[in-house]
C-alpha positions as CSV (number, residue, x, y, z in Angstrom):
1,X,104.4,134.0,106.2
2,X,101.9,131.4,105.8
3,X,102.6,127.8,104.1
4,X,101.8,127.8,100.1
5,X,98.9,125.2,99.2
6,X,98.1,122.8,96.6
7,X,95.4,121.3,95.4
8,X,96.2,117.9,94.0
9,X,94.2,115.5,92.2
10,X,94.5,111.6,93.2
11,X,93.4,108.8,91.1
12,X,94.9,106.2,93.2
13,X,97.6,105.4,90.5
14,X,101.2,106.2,90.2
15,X,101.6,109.1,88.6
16,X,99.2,111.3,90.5
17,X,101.1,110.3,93.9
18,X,104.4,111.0,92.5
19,X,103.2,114.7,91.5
20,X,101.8,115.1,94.9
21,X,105.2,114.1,96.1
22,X,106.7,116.7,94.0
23,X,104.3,119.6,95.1
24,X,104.4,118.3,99.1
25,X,108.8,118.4,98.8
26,X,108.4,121.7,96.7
27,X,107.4,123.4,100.1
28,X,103.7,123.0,99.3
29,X,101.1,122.1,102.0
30,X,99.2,119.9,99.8
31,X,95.2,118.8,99.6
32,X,94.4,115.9,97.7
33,X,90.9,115.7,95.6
34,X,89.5,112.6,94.0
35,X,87.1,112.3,91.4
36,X,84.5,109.6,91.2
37,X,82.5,110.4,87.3
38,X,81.2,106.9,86.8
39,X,84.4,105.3,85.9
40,X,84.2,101.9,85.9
41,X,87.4,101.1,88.3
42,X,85.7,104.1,90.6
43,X,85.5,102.4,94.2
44,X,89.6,100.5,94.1
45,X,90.6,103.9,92.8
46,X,89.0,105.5,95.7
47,X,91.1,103.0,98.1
48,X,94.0,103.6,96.4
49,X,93.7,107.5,96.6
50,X,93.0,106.9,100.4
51,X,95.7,105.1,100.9
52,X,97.7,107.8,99.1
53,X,96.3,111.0,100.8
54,X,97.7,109.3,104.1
55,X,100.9,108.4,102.9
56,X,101.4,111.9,101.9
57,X,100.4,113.3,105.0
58,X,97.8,115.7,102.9
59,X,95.8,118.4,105.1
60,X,92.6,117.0,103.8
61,X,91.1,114.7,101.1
62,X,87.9,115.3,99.5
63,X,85.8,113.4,97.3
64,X,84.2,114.8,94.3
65,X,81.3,112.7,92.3
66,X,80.0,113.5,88.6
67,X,78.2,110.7,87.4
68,X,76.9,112.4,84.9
69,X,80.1,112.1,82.9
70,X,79.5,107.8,83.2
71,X,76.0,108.4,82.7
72,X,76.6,109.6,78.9
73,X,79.1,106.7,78.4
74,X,81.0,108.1,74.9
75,X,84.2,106.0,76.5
76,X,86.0,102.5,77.3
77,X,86.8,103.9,81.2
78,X,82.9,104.2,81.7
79,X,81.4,101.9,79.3
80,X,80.9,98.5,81.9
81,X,79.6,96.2,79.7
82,X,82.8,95.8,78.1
83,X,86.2,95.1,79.2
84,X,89.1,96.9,78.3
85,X,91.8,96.1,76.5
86,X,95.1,97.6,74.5
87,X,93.1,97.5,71.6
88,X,90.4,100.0,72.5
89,X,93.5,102.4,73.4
90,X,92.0,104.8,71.1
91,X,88.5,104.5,73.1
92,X,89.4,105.7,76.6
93,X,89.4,109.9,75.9
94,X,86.9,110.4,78.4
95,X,84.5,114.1,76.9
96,X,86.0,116.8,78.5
97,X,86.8,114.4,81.2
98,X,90.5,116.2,82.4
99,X,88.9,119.8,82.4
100,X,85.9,118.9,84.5
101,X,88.2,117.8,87.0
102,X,90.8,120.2,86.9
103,X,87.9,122.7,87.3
104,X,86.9,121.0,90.8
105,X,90.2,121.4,91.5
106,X,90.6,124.7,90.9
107,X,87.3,125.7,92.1
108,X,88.5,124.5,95.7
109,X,92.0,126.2,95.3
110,X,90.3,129.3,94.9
111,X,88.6,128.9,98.6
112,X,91.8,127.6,100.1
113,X,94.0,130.6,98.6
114,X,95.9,127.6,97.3
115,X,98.6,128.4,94.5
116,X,98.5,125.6,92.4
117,X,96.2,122.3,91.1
118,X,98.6,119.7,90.6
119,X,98.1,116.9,88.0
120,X,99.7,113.3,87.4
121,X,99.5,113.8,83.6
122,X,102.8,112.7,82.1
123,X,104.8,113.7,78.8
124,X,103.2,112.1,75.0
125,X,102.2,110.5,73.0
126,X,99.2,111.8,74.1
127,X,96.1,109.7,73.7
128,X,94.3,112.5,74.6
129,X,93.9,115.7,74.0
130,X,93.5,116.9,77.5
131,X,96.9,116.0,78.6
132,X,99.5,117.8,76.1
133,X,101.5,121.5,77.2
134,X,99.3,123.2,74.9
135,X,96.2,122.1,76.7
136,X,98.0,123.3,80.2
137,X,98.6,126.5,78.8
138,X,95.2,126.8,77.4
139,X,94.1,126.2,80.7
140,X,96.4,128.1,82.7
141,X,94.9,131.0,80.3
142,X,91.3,130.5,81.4
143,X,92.2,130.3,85.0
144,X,93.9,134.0,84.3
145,X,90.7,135.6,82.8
146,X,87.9,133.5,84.5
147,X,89.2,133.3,88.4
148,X,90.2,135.5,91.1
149,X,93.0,134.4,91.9
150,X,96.5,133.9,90.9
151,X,96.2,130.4,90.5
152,X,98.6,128.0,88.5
153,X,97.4,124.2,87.2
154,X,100.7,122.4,87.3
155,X,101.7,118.9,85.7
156,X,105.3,118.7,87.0
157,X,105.6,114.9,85.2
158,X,104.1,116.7,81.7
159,X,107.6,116.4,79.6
160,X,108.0,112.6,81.9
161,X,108.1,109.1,80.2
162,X,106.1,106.9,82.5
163,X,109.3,104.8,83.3
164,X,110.5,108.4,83.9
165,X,107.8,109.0,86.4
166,X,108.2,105.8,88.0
167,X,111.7,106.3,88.8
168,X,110.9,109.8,90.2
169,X,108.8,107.8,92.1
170,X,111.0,105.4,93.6
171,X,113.5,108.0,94.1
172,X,111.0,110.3,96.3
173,X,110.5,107.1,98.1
174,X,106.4,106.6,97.1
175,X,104.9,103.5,97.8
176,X,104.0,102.4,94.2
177,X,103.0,99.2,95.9
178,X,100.0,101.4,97.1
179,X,99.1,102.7,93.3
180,X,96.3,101.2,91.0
181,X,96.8,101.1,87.5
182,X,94.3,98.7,85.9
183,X,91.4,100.0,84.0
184,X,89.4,97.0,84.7
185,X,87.6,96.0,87.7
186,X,89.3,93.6,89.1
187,X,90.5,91.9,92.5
188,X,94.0,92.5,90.9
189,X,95.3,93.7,87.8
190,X,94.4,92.3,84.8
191,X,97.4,92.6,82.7
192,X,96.1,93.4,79.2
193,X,94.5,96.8,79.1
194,X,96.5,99.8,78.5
195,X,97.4,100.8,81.4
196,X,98.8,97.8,82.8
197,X,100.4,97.3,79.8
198,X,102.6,100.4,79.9
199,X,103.0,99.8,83.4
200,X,104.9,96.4,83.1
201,X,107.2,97.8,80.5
202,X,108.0,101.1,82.2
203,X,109.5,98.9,85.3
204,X,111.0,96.6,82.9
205,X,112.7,99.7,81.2
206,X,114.2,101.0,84.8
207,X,114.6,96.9,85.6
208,X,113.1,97.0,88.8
209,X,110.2,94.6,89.6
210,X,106.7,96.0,90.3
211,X,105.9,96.2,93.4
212,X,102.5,95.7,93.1
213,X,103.3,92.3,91.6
C-alpha cells in the first residue's frame, strides 16, 4: 500500500511548519508549496520556507509565483510604500489571497494523488475571512464538485490559539527559531506589526522565550 501524501503550504512562519509537522507525524509523506504573490516580506519568507522544507524532510518543495495578486495592491502585506503596523491590522486581508493558494495547492495534489492540502491557518478571531471553519467547509465543498479526486484541505491548528500552536510546536520539536513572522522587510523582526506582536505575547503566555530572539 503506498504512503498517503500531502500537499502543504509553507510561508516560512510558525504556524505553517507546525501543520506540516502534524500531517508528516500523521503518517503523511508530505510536499511543501510556497507562494510568492508580491508580498512584501516575499524573498525572507522564501528562506524561511527553505529552511523548513529541509527540516521536515519534505519529498519536494516547489515555488509558486502570482504577482498579479501584489500588482493590484488592495492590502498592507503588498502595499511597499508603507510600513506595517498593529494599527493597519484591519488592512492586511489580502483579495482572495487564501483561495488562490489553496487552489495551487490543490491543483498539485490532484497530480500527486495526494489526500490532503494542509494549511497553517489557526483558530479566531479571524481577521479574515479566508481562514474561519466555515470557509474550510466551503472549500472542502468546491473541491467535492469541481475536482477529481477525493481530496481534503485540512487546517489541523483551525480551533488553535497561536500560543496554542506554538506549544504544539515545541512539543513536536520544530525549530521555531527557523520561522519568520514579521510582516515587514526587515534584517530582523521589527516588533510592532501584527504579527510580531501576537508572536511576543503567545510565548509570553506559554513563558518560554522566543527563540528567534
Amino acid at each position: 500500500m503506498s504512503q498517503r501524501r500531502a500537499v502543504c503550504l509553507l510561508s516560512g512562519g510558525p504556524d505553517s511548519v507546525v501543520a506540516a509537522a502534524i500531517a508528516r507525524d500523521a503518517g503523511y509523506l508530505v510536499s511543501g508549496l510556497y507562494v510568492d504573490y508580491g508580498q512584501r516580506t516575499a524573498s525572507r519568507e522564501a528562506e524561511f520556507a527553505a529552511r523548513n522544507a529541509a527540516w521536515l524532510g519534505v519529498e519536494s518543495l516547489r515555488t509558486a509565483a502570482v504577482p498579479f495578486l501584489g500588482e493590484i495592491k488592495g492590502s498592507a502585506l503588498t502595499d511597499t510604500d508603507s510600513r506595517v503596523t498593529d494599527e493597519t491590522r484591519h488592512l492586511e486581508y489580502v483579495p482572495f489571497r487564501n483561495t488562490v493558494l489553496n487552489s495551487l495547492a490543490i491543483a498539485w495534489a490532484e497530480t500527486l494523488g495526494a489526500e490532503r492540502v494542509v494549511t497553517g491557518s489557526i483558530g479566531g478571531p479571524w481577521i479574515t475571512p479566508d481562514n474561519s471553519p466555515d470557509y474550510f467547509r466551503a472549500l472542502n465543498d468546491l473541491i467535492a464538485v469541481g475536482t477529481r479526486s477525493d481530496i481534503t484541505a485540512w487546517a489541523p491548528l483551525g480551533e488553535c490559539s497561536k500560543a496554542e500552536s506554538l506549544r504544539r510546536g515545541i512539543d513536536l520539536g520544530v525549530p521555531l527559531g527557523e520561522t519568520w513572522s514579521c510582516q515587514n522587510d526587515s534584517d530582523v523582526p521589527c516588533g510592532e506589526c501584527n504579527n510580531c506582536l501576537d508572536r511576543s505575547r503567545a510565548f509570553k503566555e506559554l513563558g518560554v522565550q522566543d527563540p528567534l530572539g
